[in-house]
C-alpha positions as CSV (number, residue, x, y, z in Angstrom):
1,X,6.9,120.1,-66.9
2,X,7.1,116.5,-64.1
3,X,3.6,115.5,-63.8
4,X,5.3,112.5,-62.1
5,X,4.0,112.0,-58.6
6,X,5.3,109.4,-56.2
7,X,2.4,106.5,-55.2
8,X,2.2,106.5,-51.6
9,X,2.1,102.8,-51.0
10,X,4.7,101.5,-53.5
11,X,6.7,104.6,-53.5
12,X,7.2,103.9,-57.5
13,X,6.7,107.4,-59.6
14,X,2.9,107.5,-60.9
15,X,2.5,109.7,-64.1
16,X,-0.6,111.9,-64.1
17,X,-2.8,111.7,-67.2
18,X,-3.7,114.6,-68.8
19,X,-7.2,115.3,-70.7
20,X,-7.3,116.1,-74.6
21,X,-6.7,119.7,-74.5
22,X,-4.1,119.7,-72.6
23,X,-2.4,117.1,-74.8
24,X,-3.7,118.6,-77.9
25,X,-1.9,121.9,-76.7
26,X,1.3,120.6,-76.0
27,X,1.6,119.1,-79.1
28,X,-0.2,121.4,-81.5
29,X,-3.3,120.3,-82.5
30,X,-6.5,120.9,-82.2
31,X,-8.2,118.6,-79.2
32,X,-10.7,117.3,-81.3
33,X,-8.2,116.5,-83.9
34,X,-6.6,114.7,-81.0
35,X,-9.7,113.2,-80.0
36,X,-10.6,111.9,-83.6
37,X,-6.8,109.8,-83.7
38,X,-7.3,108.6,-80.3
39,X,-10.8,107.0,-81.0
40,X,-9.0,105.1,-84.4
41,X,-6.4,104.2,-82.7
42,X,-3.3,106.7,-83.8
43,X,-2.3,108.1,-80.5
44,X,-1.7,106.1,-77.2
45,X,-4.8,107.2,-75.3
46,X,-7.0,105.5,-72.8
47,X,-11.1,107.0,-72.3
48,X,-12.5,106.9,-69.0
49,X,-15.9,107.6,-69.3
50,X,-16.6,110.0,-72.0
51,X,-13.1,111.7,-71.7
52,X,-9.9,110.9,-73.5
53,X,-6.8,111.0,-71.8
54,X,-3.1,111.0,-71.9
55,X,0.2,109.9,-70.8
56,X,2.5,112.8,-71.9
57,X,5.8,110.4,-72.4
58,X,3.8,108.5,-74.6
59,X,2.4,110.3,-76.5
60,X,6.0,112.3,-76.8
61,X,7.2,108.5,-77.5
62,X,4.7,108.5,-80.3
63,X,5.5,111.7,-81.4
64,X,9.3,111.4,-81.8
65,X,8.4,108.1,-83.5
66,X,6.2,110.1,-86.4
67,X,8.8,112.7,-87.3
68,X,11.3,110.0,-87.4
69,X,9.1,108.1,-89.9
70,X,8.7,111.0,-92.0
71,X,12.1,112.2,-92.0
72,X,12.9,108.7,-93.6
73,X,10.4,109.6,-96.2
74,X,12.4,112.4,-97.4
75,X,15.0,111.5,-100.4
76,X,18.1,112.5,-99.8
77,X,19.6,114.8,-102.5
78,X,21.5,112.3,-104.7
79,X,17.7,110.5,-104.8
80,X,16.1,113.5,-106.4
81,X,15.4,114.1,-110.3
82,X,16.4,117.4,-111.3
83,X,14.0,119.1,-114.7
């Protein structure tokens, strides 16, 4: 899905933001769940108003970058004690 549009006046591609549930759909979690990191500062997000919103490559930057961190948290199978 491009939610890239072109600016008329720079010509640069604009990315569209997207609101929580959207975001919160794409990535599998519940909006107020996505809501909740946003407002302590977890997930790139930017509020206008009373609404959260979202820039899908970041927060797909952000995501990539948690299941990278957690897959370093896994020992590898030498690392592990057996009973």
């Amino acid at each position: 899905m491009d939610m890239s549009v072109q600016d008329k006046q720079t010509g640069f591609p604009f990315e569209k933001l997207v609101n929580s549930r959207t975001a919160a759909t794409l990535i599998g979690v519940h909006y107020k769940t996505l809501e909740r990191m946003a407002r302590h500062g977890e997930v790139p997000a930017l509020k206008l108003g009373k609404s959260w919103q979202f820039r899908l490559s970041m927060l797909s930057h952000w995501l990539d970058g948690q299941l990278k961190s957690n897959t370093n948290q896994v020992p590898s199978p030498s690392n592990r004690k057996e009973n």
